[in-house]
N, C-alpha and C positions, 0 to 999 in steps of 0.2 A: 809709749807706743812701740810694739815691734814691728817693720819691714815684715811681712810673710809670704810677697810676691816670689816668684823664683820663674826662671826663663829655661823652659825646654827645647829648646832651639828652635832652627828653622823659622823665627819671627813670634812662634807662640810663648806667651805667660799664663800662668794659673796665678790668681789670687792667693793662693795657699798651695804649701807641696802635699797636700793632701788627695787621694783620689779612689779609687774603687776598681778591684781587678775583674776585668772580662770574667763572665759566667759565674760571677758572687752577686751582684748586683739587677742584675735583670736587664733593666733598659732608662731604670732610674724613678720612672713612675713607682713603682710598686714599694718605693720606699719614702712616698709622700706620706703613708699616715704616720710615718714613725721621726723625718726627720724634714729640715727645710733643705733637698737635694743641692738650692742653690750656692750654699754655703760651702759647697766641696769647690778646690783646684778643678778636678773634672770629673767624668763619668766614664768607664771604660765599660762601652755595655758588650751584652755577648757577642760570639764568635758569628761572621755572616760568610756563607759562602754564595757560591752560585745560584745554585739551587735550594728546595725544600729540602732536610736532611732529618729523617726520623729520629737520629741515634741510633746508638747500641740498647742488646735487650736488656731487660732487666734481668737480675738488678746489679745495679750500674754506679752504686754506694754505697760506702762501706764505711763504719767508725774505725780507726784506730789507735791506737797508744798515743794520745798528744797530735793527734790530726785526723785525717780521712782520705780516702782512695773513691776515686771516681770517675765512672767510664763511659760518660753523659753522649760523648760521639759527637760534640757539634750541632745538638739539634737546633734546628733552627726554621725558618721558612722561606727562608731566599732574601737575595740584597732586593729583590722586586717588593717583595712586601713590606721592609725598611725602609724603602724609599715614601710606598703608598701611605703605610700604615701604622708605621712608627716614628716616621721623622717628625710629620706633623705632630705630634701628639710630645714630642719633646727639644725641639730646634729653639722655642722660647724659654728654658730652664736659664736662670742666671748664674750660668757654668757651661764649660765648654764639653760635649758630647765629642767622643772619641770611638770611632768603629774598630773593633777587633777585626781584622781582615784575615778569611781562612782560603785552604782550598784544598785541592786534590792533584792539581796540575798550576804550571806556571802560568798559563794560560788563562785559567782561572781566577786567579791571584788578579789578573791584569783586567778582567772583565770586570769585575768587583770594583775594583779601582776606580774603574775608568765611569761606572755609572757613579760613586759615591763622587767625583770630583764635579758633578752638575750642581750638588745642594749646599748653597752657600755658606750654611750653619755646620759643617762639619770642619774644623779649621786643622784633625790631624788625621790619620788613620793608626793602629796598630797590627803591623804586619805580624802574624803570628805563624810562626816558621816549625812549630811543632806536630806538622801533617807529615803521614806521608807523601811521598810521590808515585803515584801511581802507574808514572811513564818510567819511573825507575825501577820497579821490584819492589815499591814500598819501603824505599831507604827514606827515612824521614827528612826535611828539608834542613833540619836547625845540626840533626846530626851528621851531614857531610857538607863539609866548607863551601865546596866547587858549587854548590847544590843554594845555600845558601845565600851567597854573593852572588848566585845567576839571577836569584828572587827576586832581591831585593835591587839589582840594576833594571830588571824590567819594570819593577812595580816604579822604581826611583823615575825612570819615564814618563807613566802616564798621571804621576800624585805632584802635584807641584805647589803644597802645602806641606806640612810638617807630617815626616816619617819618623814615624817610632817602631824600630825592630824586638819582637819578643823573642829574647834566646833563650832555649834547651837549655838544662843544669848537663844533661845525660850526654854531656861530651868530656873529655878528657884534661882539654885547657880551654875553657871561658874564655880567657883574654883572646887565643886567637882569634875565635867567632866576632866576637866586640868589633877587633881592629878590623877584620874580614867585611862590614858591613856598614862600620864608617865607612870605609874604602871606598866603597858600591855608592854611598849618597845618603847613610840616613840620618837622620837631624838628631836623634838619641835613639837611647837602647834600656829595654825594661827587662828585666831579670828578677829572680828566678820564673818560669812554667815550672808546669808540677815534675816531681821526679817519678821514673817509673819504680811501680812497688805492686804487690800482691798479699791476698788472704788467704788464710784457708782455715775452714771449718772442722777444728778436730772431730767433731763429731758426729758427720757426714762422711769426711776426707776427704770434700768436694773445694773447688774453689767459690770465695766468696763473691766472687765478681763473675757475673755472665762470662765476660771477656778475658777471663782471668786474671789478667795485670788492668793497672790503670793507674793515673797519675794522685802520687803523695801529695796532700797541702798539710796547711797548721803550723803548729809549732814545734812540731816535729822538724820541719827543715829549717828550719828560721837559721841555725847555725852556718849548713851548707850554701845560702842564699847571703849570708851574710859576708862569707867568705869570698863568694862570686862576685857580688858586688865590688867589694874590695879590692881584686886581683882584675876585675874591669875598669877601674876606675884611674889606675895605674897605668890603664893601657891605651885608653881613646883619650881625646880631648875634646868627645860630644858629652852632654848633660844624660847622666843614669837613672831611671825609674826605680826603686828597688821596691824589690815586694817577695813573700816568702814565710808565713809565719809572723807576720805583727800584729799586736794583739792588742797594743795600746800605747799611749805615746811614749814611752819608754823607748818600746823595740823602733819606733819608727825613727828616735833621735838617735838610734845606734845605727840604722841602715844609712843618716844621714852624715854621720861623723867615719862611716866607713868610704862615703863619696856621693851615696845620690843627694843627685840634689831634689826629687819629689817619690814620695811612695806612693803605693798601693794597698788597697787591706784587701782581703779575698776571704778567705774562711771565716773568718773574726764579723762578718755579716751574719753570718748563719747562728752565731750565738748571739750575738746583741746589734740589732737593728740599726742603734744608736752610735754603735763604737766611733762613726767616722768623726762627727763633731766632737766627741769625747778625744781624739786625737787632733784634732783642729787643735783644742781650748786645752790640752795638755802641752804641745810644744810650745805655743805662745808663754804659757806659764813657765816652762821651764827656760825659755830664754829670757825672760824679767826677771826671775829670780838668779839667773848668772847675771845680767847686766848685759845682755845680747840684744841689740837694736835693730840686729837684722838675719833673718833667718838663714840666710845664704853663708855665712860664717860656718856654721856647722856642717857643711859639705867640705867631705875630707879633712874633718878638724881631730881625728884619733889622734891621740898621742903614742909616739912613737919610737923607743928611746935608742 
């Protein structure tokens, strides 16, 4: 028998370091006919902000070389209708649901907050720091420090369950931000968000993205995602989410031998439904067959000469 619990801080455990990244997954329902949801660590459903949020136009997704770019916008229809119309419908999954928390202003971030901390089955939030700011000039929140650690001290205020901060790849050093937002209050840190990237249509000359740019996933960044991990891991002494391009259990026991100690799959949905239990039943496998009795061993176990 292998151990597969692992402790995200803040009080919270998942059963497994397995879980599902915001905006790959949906809200968790919609992957009843293909897998038993209850079976994942947790559920990281989409992004919610204030309000109703239509997105960007289309189109808004794009294949590319070993991943994809997509410029979806947050659509969403308000943390009101999550509360009405979605919690009910998954607060009794046997797994722990996790809200992506967005915004536009800090303020926002804190209204958000402040209604999901009434529904008792919500046991963490994931503050998701890759908006802009709108009171700033639309400097994004994950990419200026000052900007970052002010989020996350306000949000750390009104959430007094388990905070998980999502940092930006598209800053310079990783580890500052990490330490930046332990600092602030938050119980761990999931990395990578998508990196910014762009299309373009030689045969048009047009871009391939309404919006021009939009955030890389896949396996395309698995590398740089891997590295972040890494150089964060080094640097807090809160528990890391990693996620970035895993594709199967393989990559998810390298993201955990670089230091997280739980992943995320995100694009790796979109091609096989099933992938998540298939990385469940892959790392178990691979720790019996090392002689590993406990899956937390593998967090930060790279060798290193």
């Amino acid at each position: 028998m292998v151990n597969t619990e692992v402790n995200i801080g803040g009080g919270l455990k998942f059963k497994n370091p397995v879980s599902t990244a915001s905006g790959c997954f949906g809200y968790g329902y919609e992957y009843d006919d293909f897998i038993d949801v209850g079976r994942l660590g947790a559920i990281f459903v989409k992004g919610t902000t204030g309000s109703k949020r239509e997105g960007n136009p289309y189109p808004r997704m794009a294949e590319t070389a070993s991943g994809m770019l997509n410029s979806v916008g947050l659509q969403n229809k308000g943390v009101d209708h999550f509360i009405k119309e979605i919690y009910p419908r998954v607060k009794d999954y046997n797994t722990h649901i996790i809200v992506n928390v967005s915004g536009s202003t800090v303020d926002e971030y804190v209204e958000v907050t402040e209604k999901l901390s009434d529904l008792e089955k919500i046991p963490a939030i994931e503050l998701n720091i890759s908006c802009p700011n709108v009171r700033e000039g639309g400097m994004v929140f994950g990419t200026h420090c000052p900007s970052a650690m002010m989020v996350t001290r306000e949000v750390r205020k009104a959430w007094k369950r388990s905070l998980i901060v999502k940092l930006s790849p598209n800053v310079t050093s990783i580890h500052e931000f990490a330490k930046a937002v332990e600092g602030e209050g938050a119980d761990s840190i999931s990395l990578i968000n998508t990196l910014l990237g762009m299309a373009i249509d030689a045969k048009t000359r047009r871009p391939v993205l309404a919006t021009v740019t939009g955030g890389l996933s896949g396996p395309a960044v698995k590398p740089v995602a891997l590295r972040m991990v890494w150089q964060a891991y080094h640097a807090v002494k809160i528990p890391i989410i990693g996620l970035g391009g895993i594709m199967n259990a393989t990559d998810a026991i390298e993201f955990m031998l670089a230091g997280a100690t739980a992943i995320q799959l995100g694009t790796a949905n979109f091609i096989d439904p099933t992938v998540s239990v298939k990385v469940i039943e892959g790392i178990e496998a691979y720790c019996r067959e090392h002689g590993i009795t406990d899956v937390n061993e593998l967090t930060g176990g790279m060798i290193s000469d």
